[in-house]
Structure formats: structure tokens, C-alpha cells
C-alpha positions as CSV (number, residue, x, y, z in Angstrom):
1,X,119.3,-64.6,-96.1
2,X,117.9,-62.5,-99.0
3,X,121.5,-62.5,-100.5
4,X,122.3,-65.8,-99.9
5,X,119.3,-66.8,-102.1
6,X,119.7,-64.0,-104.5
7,X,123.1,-65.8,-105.2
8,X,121.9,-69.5,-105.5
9,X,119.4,-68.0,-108.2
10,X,122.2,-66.2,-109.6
11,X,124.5,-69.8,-110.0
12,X,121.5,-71.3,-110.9
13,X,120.6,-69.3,-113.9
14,X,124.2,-68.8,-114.9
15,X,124.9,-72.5,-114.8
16,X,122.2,-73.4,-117.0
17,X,123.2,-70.5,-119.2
18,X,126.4,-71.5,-119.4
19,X,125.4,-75.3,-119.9
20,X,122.9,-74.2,-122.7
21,X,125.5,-71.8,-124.7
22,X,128.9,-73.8,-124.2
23,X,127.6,-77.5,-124.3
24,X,124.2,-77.6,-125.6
25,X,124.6,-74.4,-128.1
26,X,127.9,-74.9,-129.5
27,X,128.5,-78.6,-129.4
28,X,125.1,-79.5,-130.8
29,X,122.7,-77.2,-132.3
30,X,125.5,-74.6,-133.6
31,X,126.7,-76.9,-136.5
32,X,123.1,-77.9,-137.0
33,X,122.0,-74.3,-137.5
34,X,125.4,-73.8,-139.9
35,X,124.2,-76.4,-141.5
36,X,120.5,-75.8,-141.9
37,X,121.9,-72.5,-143.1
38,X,123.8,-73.8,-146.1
39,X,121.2,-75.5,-147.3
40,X,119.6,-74.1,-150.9
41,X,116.3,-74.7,-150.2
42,X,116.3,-72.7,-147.7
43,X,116.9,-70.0,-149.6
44,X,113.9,-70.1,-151.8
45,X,112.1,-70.6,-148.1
46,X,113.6,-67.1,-147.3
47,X,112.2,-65.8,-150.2
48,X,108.8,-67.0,-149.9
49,X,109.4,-66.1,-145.9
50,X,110.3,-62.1,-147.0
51,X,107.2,-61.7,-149.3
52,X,104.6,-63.5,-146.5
53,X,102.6,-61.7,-144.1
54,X,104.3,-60.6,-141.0
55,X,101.1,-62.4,-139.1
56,X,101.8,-65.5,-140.7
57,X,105.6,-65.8,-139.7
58,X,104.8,-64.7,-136.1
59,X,102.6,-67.5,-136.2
60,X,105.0,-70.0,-137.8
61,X,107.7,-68.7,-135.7
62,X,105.3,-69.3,-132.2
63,X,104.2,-72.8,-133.3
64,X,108.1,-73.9,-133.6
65,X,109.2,-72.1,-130.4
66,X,106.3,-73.8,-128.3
67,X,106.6,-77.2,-130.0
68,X,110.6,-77.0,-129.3
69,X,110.0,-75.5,-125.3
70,X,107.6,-78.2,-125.3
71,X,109.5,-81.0,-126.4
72,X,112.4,-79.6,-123.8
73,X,110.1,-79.5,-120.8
74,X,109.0,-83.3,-121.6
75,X,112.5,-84.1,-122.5
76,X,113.3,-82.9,-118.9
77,X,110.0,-84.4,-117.0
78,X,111.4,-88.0,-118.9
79,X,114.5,-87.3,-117.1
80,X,113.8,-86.8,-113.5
81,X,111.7,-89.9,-113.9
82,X,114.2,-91.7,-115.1
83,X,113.3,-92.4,-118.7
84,X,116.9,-91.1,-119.6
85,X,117.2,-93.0,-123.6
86,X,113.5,-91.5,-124.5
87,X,114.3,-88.0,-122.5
88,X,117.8,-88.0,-124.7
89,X,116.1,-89.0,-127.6
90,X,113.4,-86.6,-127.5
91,X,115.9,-83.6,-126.9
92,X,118.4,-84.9,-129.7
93,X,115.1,-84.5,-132.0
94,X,114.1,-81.2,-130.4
95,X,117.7,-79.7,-131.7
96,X,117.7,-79.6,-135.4
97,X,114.0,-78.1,-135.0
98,X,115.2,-75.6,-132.4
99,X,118.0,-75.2,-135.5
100,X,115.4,-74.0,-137.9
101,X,113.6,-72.1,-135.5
102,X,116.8,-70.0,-134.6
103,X,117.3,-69.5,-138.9
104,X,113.6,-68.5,-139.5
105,X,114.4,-65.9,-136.1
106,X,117.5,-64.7,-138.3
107,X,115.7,-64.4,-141.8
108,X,112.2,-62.5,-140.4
109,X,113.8,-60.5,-137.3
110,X,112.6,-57.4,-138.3
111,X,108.8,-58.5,-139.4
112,X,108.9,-60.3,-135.6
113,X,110.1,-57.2,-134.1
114,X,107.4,-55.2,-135.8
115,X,105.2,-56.4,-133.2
116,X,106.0,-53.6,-130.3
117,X,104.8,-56.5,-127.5
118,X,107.4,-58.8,-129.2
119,X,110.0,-56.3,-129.5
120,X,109.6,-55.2,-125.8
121,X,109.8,-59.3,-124.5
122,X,113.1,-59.5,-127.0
123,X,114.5,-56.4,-125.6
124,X,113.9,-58.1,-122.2
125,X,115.0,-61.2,-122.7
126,X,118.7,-59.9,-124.2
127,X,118.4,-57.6,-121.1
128,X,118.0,-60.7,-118.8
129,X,121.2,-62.1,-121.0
130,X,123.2,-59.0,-120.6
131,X,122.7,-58.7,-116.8
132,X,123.8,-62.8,-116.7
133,X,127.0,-61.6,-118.3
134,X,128.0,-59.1,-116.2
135,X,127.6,-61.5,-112.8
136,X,131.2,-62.1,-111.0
137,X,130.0,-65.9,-111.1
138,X,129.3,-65.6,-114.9
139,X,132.8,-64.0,-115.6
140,X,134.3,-66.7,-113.0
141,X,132.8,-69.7,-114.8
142,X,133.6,-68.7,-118.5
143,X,137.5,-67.8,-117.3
144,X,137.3,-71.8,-115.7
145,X,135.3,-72.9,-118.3
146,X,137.8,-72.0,-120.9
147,X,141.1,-72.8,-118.9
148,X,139.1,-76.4,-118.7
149,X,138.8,-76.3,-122.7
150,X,142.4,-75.2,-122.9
151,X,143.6,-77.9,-120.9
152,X,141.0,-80.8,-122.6
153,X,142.3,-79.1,-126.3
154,X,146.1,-79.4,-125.0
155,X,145.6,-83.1,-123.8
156,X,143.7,-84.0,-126.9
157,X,146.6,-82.9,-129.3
158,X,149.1,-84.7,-127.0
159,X,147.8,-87.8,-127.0
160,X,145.3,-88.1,-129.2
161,X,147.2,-86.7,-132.9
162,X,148.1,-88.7,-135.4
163,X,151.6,-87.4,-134.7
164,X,151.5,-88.2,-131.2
165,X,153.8,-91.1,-129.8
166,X,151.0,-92.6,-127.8
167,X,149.2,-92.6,-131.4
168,X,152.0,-94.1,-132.8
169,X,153.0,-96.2,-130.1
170,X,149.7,-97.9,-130.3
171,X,148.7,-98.5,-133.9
172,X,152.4,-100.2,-133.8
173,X,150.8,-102.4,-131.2
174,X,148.1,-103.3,-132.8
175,X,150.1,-103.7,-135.9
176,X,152.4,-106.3,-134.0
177,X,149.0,-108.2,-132.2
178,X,147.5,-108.4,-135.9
179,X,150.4,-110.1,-137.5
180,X,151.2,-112.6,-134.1
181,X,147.3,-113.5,-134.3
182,X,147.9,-114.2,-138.1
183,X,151.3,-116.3,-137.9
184,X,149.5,-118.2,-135.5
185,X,146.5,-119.1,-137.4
186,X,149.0,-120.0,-140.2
């Protein structure tokens, strides 16, 4: 019974790891972040964020975290209540925030980990990620979760490239409709 449960957890956690770094992670907030990080101003922000207090950007850094966790866990409670538009829009917002938050992570990692309590729930946390990883379901899904991309990316460029007949075929059709409506209407 104890193992049966131990592996429901298990799918649980890996499936919503695997939704949160495939879908969520690379589809969404990944180009954000890219983009976030290109920007100039940013860099006089990292500046500013090198020479501040390590208190101060622990601070900064919690108030983003919570307000993004926050706005996740309402996004959610709008969406087992049905409230789907508002619980999307709320969690499209939460993204490029969650964005930022990830950069300011990647510019003041080491003042962040000064803090031993922080650097010890870090340590746990990509210990927690590690041991998700090495799961058998883990492994399984990513292997299916790529042959799924594989086959999605080899249907795509079949049918959906500008070389592609069906491409062809089609804007030929529409081609032919466009100038039959317009003989008619002259």
C-alpha cells in the first residue's frame, strides 16, 4: 500500500515537473527570461543590484518570489472554480514577473547564497530536483515526451512548410477561390 502511494506521489510530482519545465518553462517563460536578459537596462540594474546590500536583494528577491507563488496559487484556486479566462490571465501575467525573478536569482546568486539558511533550502531544493531525475517514471516520460516532440516537429515540417505540397496545394486553392469570387463580382 505504502508503495503504491509512494508511486502516485512519485507520478504526481514528476508530472508536474515535467509540465512546469517542458511546457510551462520552455514554451513560455524561457524566451521571456532571454528576453528580459537582453535588455540594457537591465544591465545598469545589475550594477546597481552588485553594489546593494545583500539584505536588500534577499528582500527584493522574497517579495518577487511570494508575489509570483502567490499569483500561481490564485491562478490555480480561479481554476478549479472555474474562472478559467481570469485564472489564465492571472498566470500569463505571473510569467514575465517569474522572468525577472529567475534573472535577479542569476545576477545576485552568490549574495542569496550567503545566507547559510538559504543556501541549505537551495541545496535542498536542487536535491529534491536531482532525486526527480533519477525516477524510472521521470526517465520514462522525458524518453516519451521527446519521441512526442519528435513526431509533432516531423509532422509540422511535412505539412506545415512553406515547401510542403499541402502548403502549396492550398495557397493554390485559395489562389483559384480569390480570383473565381472576383470574376464573378465582375
Amino acid at each position: 500500500m505504502i508503495q503504491r502511494l509512494t508511486l502516485v506521489a512519485q507520478f504526481i510530482l514528476v508530472f508536474l515537473f515535467i509540465l512546469f519545465e517542458e511546457i510551462i518553462w520552455e514554451g513560455l517563460a524561457e524566451p521571456i527570461y532571454q528576453k528580459i536578459q537582453s535588455l540594457q537596462i537591465l544591465q545598469k540594474l545589475q550594477l546597481l543590484i552588485n553594489k546593494s546590500n545583500r539584505y536588500i536583494v534577499l528582500s527584493i528577491f522574497i517579495s518577487l518570489l511570494l508575489s509570483v507563488e502567490g499569483a500561481g496559487l490564485i491562478a490555480g484556486l480561479f481554476f478549479v472554480q472555474g474562472k478559467i479566462i481570469l485564472g489564465g490571465l492571472l498566470y500569463m501575467v505571473k510569467i514575465p514577473i517569474a522572468g525577472f525573478t529567475f534573472w535577479l536569482f542569476s545576477v545576485s546568486k552568490a549574495k542569496l547564497l550567503s545566507f547559510d539558511w538559504f543556501a541549505w533550502a537551495y541545496d535542498k531544493l536542487m536535491s529534491v530536483i536531482d532525486l526527480l531525475k533519477s525516477t524510472d517514471i521521470y526517465k520514462s516520460s522525458i524518453s516519451i515526451m521527446i519521441n512526442l516532440k519528435d513526431k509533432i516537429k516531423s509532422i509540422k515540417q511535412k505539412y506545415f512548410s512553406k515547401e510542403s505540397s499541402f502548403i502549396v496545394e492550398f495557397k493554390s486553392f485559395y489562389k483559384y477561390i480569390k480570383n473565381f469570387k472576383n470574376r464573378k463580382n465582375s
